[in-house]
N, C-alpha and C positions, 0 to 999 in steps of 0.2 A: 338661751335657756340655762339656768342654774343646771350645777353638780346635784342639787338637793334635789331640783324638782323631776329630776331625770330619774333619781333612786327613786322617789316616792312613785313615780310612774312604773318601774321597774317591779317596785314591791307589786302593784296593782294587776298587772302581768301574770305575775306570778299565781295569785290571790284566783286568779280567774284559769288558771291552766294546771297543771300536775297531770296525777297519772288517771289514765282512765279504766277502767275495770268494769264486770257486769254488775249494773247494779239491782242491791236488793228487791228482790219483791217483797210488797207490803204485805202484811202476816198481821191478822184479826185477832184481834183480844179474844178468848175463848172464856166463855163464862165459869167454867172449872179451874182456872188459873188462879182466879182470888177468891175459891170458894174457902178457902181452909184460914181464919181469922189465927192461927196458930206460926203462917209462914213466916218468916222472921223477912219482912222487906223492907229494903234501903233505895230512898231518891237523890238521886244525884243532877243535879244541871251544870253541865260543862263550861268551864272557862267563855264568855259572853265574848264575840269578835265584837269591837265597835260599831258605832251606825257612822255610816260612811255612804258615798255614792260610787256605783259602779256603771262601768261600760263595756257590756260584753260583745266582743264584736269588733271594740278598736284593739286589732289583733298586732301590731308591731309597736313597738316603744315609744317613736314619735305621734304616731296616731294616738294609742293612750294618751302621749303627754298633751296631746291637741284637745282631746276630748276631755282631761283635764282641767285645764286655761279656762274652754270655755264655759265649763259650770262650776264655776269656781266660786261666785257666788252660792249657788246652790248647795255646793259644798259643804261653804263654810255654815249654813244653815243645819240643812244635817248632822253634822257633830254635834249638834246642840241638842237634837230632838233627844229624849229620855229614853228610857229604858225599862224603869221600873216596875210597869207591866209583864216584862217578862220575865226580870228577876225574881217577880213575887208566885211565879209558876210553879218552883218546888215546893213552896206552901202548901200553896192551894190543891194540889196533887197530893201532899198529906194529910190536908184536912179532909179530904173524900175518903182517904183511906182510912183512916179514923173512926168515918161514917160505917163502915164496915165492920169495923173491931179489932182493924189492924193498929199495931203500936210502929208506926214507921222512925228509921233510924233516916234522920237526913246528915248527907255526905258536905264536906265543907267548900266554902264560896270557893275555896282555892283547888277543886278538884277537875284535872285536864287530863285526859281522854288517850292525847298523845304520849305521855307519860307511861303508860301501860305497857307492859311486853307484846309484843305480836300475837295474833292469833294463828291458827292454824290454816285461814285460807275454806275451811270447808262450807258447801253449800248452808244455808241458814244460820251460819256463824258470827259474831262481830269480827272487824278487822283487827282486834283488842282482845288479849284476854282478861276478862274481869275477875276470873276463880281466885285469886288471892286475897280479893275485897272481900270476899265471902269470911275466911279469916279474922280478918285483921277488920270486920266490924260488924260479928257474927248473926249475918243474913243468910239469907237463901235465895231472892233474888233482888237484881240490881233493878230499878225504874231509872232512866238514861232518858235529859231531855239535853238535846247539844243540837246549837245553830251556829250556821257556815255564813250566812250572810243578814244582816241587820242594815233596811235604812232603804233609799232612792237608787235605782236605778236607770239605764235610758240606753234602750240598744243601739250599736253602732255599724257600720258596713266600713272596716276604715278609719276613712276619719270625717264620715258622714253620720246626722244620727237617721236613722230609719222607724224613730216612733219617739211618744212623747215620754217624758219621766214618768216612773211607775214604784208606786213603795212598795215594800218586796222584804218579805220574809223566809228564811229559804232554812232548813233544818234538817230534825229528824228527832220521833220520840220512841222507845223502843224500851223492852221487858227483858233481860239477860237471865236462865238460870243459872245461878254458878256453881252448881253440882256440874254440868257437861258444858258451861258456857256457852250455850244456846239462846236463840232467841223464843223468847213465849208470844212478845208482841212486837210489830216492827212497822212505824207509820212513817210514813214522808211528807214531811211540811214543807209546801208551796203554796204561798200565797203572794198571789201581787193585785193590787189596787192600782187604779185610776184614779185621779185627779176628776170630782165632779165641774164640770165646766171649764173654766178658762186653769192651765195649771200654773202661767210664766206670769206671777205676781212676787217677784222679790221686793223687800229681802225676806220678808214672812213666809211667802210662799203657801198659804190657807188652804190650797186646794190639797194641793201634794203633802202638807202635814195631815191633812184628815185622810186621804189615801194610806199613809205610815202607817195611822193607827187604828187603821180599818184592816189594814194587814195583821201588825198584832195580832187583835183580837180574833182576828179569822187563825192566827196560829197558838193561840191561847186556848182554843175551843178544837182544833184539830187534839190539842193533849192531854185535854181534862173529857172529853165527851167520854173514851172508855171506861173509867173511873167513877163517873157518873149515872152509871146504869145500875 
């Protein structure tokens, strides 16, 4: 086994573990939040992770690298699939706002999340603090659509797989005030698709690209449904 292929599996390791913390509860869009067509709001969509394939589950480095090898194929299929649907998310999230009489400011392709100073840790908070965006691109609140994982995945026990490839879109879209750096709205995007019928058709792989982008659009609609009312 390659130097390389051992890093790339290492990266993937990684990618799939850190630290774990309590995670947020999901916090409902209140229909007083975008009553006032006056608020100065800015949309942001974070730095896009590639579409790639993951295995959760092959928990030691050889096992990853195992699990790896064998979809390697599938792999290389995946990084091909697009993406454009979800880049064109912070639009479309303006052009509703719009609908309302809001004059939204959009943040640039190049805006990451981790970049950010630290937050303070408190209940209903970002892990980030965003009050200096407020500033420096004179809003009042931030709309935050940022996703953690894009593409195919296929759970593992090891270096067994224990289910079939599943396209999987995994996020989070969320409302910041940055007067107290609060959250107004706060959703979690998961979505994973199945493969209708047969999924192990390489090198196309038909079943599992329309899973893909059956996921999208199930995460497409997880960020625009508030906006839309």
């Amino acid at each position: 086994m390659s130097k390389k292929f051992l890093l790339a599996a290492l990266a993937g390791l990684l990618v799939l573990g850190g630290c774990t913390s309590m995670p947020q509860e999901p916090i409902a869009m209140q229909p007083a939040v975008l009553e006032k067509p006056e608020t100065r709001v800015g949309v942001a969509l974070a730095v896009l992770p590639k579409v790639d394939t993951y295995f959760p589950g092959a928990s030691c480095l050889v096992c990853y690298a195992a699990a790896s090898a064998a979809n390697m194929t599938l792999t290389t299929h995946t990084q091909k699939l697009p993406t454009g649907d979800i880049a064109q998310i912070k639009d479309d999230v303006a052009a509703l706002l719009r609908r309302k009489g809001y004059r939204p400011v959009l943040l640039p392709a190049t805006f990451d999340v981790k970049k950010l100073p630290s937050g303070d840790g408190a209940p209903n908070k970002p892990p980030y603090d965003f009050s200096a965006l407020g500033r420096q691109y004179g809003i009042d609140k931030l709309i935050v659509i940022q996703f953690t994982q894009i593409g195919i995945a296929r759970n593992y026990s090891d270096y067994f797989p224990t289910g079939i490839p599943q396209g999987t879109v995994y996020g989070t879209g969320y409302m910041v005030d940055l007067a107290d750096n609060t959250y107004d709205w706060y959703q979690p995007i998961k979505e994973v698709r199945n493969a209708a019928g047969v999924w192990d058709e390489p090198p196309d792989y038909p079943g599992l690209t329309n899973a893909y982008f059956q996921a999208v659009e199930g995460a497409r609609d997880a960020v625009l449904k508030p906006f839309s009312k």
